[in-house]
C-alpha positions in Angstrom: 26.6 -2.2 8.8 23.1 -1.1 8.9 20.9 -0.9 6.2 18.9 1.9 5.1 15.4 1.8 2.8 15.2 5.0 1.5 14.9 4.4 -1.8 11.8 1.9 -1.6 8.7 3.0 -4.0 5.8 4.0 -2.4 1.9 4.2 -2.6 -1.0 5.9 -1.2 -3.9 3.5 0.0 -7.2 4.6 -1.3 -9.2 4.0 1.8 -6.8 5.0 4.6 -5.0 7.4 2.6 -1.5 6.9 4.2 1.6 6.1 2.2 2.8 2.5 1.9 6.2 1.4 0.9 7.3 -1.9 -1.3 8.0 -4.7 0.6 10.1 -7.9 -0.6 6.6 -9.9 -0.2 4.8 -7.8 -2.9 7.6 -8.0 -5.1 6.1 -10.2 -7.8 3.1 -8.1 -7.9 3.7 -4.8 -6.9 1.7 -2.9 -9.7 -1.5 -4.7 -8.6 -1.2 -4.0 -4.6 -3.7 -1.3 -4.1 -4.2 -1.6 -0.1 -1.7 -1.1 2.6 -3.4 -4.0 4.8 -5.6 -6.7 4.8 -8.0 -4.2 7.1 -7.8 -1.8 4.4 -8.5 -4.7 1.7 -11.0 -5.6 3.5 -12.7 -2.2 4.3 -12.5 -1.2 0.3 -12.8 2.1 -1.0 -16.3 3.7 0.5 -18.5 5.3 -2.6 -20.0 8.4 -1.8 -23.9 8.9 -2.4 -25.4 11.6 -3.6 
């Protein structure tokens, strides 16, 4: 049987801009994960000045 994750939500990180998908560790808080990684997290969004 294999198992297929096709249905999983996704989100675009902010700093990388790449699509994510939900994983079963981010399942209590998936409406608050705004990074795909910890080097994203990390990095944070970059303001542009003026």
């Amino acid at each position: 049987m294999s198992h297929h994750k096709e249905h999983l939500p996704q989100k675009i990180c902010p700093v990388c801009q790449r699509p994510f998908v939900w994983r079963k560790k981010w399942r209590l808080n998936w409406e608050n994960v705004r990074y795909c990684s910890q080097r994203c997290r990390r990095q944070g969004v970059k303001e542009n000045p003026l």
